[in-house]
C-alpha positions as CSV (number, residue, x, y, z in Angstrom):
1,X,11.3,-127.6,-43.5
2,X,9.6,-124.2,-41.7
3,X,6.8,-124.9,-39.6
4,X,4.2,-122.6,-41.8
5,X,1.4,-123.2,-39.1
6,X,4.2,-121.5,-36.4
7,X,2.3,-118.4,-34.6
8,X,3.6,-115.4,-33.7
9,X,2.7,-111.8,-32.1
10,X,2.9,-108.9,-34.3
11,X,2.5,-105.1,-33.6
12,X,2.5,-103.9,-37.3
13,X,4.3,-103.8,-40.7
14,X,6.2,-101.3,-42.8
15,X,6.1,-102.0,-46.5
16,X,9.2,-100.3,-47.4
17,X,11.9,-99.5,-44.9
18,X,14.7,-97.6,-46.0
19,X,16.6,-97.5,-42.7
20,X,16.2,-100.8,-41.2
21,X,19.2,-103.1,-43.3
22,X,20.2,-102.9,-46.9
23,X,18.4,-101.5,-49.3
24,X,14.8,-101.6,-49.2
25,X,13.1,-103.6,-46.4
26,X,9.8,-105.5,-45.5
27,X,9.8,-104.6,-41.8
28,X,8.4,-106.6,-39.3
29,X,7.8,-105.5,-35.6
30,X,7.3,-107.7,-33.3
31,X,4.8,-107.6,-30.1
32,X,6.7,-108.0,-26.6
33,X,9.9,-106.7,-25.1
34,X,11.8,-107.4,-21.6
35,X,13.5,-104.0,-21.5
36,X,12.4,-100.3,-20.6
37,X,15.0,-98.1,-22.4
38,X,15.0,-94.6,-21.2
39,X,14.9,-93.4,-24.9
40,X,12.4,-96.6,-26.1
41,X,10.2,-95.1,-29.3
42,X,7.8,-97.9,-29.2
43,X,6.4,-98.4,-25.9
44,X,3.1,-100.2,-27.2
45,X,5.6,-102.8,-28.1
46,X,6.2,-103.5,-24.3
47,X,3.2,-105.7,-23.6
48,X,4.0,-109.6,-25.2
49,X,0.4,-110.2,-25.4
50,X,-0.2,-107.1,-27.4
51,X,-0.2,-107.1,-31.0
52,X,-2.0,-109.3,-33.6
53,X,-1.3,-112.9,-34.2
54,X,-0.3,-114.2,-37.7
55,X,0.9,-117.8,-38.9
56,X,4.5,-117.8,-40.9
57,X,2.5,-118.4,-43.9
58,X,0.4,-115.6,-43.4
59,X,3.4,-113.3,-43.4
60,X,5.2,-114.7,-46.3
61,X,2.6,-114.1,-48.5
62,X,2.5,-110.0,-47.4
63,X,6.0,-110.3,-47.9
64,X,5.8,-111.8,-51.0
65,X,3.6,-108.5,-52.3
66,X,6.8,-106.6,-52.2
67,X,9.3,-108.6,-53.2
68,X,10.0,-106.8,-56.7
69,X,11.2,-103.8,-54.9
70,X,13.8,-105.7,-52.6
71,X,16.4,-105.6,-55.5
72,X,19.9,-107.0,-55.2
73,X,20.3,-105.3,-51.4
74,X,16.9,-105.5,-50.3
75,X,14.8,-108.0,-47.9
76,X,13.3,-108.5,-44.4
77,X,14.1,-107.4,-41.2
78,X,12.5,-108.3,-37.8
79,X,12.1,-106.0,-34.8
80,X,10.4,-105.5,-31.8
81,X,9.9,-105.1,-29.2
82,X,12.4,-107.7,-29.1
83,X,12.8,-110.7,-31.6
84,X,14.1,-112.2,-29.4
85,X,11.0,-113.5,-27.2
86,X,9.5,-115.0,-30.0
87,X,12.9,-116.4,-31.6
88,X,11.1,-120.3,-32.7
89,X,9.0,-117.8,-35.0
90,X,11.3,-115.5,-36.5
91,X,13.3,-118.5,-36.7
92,X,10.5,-120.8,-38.7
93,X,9.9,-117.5,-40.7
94,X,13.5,-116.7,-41.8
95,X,13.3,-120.2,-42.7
96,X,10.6,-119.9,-44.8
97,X,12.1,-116.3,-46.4
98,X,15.5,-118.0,-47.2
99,X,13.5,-120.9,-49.1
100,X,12.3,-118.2,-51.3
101,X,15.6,-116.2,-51.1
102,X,14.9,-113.7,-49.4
103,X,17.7,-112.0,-47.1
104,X,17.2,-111.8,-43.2
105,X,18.2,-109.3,-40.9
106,X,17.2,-109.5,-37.1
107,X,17.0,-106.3,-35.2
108,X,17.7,-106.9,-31.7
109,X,18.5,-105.6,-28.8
110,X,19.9,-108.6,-27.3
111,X,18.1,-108.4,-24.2
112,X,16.2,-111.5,-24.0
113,X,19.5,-113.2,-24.9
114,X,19.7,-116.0,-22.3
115,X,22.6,-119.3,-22.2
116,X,19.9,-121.9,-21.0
117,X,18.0,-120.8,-24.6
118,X,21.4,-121.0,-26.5
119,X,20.6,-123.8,-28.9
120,X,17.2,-121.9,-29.6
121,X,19.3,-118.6,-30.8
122,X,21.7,-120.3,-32.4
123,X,19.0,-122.1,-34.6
124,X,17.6,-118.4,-35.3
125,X,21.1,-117.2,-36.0
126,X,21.3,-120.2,-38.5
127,X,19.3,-118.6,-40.7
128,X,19.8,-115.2,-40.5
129,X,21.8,-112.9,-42.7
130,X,22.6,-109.7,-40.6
131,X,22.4,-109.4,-37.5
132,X,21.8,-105.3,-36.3
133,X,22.4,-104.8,-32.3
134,X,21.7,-101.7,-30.3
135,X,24.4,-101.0,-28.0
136,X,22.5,-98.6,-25.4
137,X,24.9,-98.1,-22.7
138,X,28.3,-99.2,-22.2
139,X,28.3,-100.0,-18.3
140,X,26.2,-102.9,-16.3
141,X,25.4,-99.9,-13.9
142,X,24.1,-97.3,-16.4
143,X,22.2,-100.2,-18.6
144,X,20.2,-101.1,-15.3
145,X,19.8,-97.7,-14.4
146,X,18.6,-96.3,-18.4
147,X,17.3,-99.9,-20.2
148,X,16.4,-102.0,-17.2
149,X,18.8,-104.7,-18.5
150,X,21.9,-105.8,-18.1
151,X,24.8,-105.2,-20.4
152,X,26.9,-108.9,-20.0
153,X,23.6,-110.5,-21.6
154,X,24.2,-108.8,-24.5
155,X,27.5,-109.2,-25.1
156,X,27.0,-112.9,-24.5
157,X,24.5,-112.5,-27.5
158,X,26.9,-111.0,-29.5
159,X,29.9,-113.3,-29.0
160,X,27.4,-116.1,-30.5
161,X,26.9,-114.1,-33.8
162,X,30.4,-114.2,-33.7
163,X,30.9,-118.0,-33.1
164,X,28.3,-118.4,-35.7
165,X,29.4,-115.5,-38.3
166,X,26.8,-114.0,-38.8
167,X,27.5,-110.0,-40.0
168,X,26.7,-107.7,-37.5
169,X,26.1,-103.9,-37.1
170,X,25.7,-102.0,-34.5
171,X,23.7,-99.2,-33.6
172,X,23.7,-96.6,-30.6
173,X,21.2,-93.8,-29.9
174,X,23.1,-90.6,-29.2
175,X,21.3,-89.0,-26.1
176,X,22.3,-85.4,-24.9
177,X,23.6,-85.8,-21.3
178,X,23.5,-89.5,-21.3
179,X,25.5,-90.7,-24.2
180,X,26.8,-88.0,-26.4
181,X,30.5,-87.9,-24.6
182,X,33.4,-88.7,-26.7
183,X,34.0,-91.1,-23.5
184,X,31.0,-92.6,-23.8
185,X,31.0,-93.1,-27.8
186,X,34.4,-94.6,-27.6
187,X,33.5,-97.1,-25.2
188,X,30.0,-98.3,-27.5
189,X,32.8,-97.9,-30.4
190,X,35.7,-100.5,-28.0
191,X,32.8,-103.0,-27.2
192,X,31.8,-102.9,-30.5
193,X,35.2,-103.7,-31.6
194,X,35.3,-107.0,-29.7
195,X,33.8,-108.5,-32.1
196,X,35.1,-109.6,-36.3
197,X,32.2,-110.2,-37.4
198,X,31.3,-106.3,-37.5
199,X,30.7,-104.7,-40.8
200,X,29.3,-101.3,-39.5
201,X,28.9,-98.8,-36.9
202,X,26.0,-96.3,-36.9
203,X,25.2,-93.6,-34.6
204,X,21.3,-92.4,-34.3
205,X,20.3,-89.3,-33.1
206,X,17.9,-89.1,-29.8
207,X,14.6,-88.2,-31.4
208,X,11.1,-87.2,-29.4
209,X,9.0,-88.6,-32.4
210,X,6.9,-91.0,-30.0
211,X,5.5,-88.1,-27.2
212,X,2.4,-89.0,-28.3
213,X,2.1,-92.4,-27.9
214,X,3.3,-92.3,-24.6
215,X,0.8,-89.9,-24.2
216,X,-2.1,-92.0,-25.6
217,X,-0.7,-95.2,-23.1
218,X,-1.0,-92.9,-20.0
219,X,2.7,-93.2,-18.9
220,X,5.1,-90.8,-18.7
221,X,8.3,-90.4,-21.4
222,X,11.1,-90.3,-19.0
223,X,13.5,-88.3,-22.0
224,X,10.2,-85.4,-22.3
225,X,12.8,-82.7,-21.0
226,X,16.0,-83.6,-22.6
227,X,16.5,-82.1,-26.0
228,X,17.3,-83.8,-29.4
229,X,20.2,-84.8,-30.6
230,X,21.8,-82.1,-33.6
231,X,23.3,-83.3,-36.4
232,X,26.2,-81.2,-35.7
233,X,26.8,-83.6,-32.1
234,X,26.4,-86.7,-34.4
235,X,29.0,-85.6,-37.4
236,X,31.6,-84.6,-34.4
237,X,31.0,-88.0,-32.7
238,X,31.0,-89.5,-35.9
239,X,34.7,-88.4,-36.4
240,X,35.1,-91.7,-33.3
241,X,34.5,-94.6,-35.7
């Protein structure tokens, strides 16, 4: 039984996500995150004691508001910052979402991914649906360097959603200069591969959408002077998968 009274931080909700899983989503981001990606779009995320607390219950019932428009595809995802630092809640909420049969997805990272928390995560993974992963760089050097993490920590994470099953996608932002090279994207695209438990491959375009929040935090966006990302870069790149 889910632990309704479980507390987590939230930084804010999006009714109806069209980008964030199948079909239409409840979206649910999540306040806290242990990396600083070069690219990150959500830097008031960073700070774990940021963000608004709410009880499982609490969020059900806003989910519960929109749960006509999920149809057959549809349901919640969790994001961050990363789920991952507050994995007892998502895991008490997914919980409670599968009770009322609702489908999961968790939008990680991976980054807080750690083997002395393993039973923790796999009790998340236990009741999640889809699993969507961000594979940022495809070195240890360049994912220190660009996302102050490390890349092994996240391939440990997603051997377990092998181990456990669980469908994964995976996602990598398409940076001019940083990780637009045929080299590069065939590397995300052979790490990716690892793994049978993937179902898709996306590539998103480097966007410059969140200027102004850096702007309003004070701190500097260390991508201000590299340009977007075409479409014509992605459909060539594309062409890889």
């Amino acid at each position: 039984m889910a632990d309704s009274a479980c507390r987590g931080r939230i930084h804010s909700f999006q009714s109806l996500g069209a980008v964030d899983g199948p079909g239409l989503r409840f979206v649910i981001f999540l306040q806290g995150c242990p990396l600083r990606c070069m690219y990150c779009h959500n830097p008031d995320t960073w700070d774990p004691a940021g963000g608004t607390e709410y009880t499982v219950d609490e969020v059900v019932k806003r989910v519960l508001r929109y749960r006509t428009y999920f149809g057959e595809d549809g349901g919640v995802t969790v994001s961050g910052g990363e789920p991952l630092l507050q994995a007892e809640f998502v895991t008490e909420l997914f919980r409670a979402l599968k009770a009322e049969g609702i489908h999961t997805c968790l939008d990680t990272s991976g980054g807080a991914f750690a083997e002395a928390r393993r039973e923790v995560f796999e009790a998340l993974l236990s009741v999640t649906d889809l699993v969507i992963c961000d594979i940022k760089f495809t070195t240890e050097e360049d994912y220190l360097s660009h996302a102050k993490g490390s890349l092994s920590r996240i391939l440990s994470f997603l051997s377990l959603t092998q181990a456990l099953r669980v469908p994964l996608w995976v996602r990598h932002v398409v940076v001019p200069g940083y990780t637009d090279s045929e080299e590069e994207v065939s590397a995300m695209v052979a790490l990716a591969r690892r793994y049978d438990n993937l179902q898709k491959i996306e590539l998103l375009p480097f966007r410059k959408l969140c200027v102004t929040k850096y702007e309003a935090l004070g701190i500097p966006f260390p991508c201000a002077d590299i340009p977007e990302c075409g479409e014509a870069a992605i459909a060539r790149l594309q062409t890889l998968l």
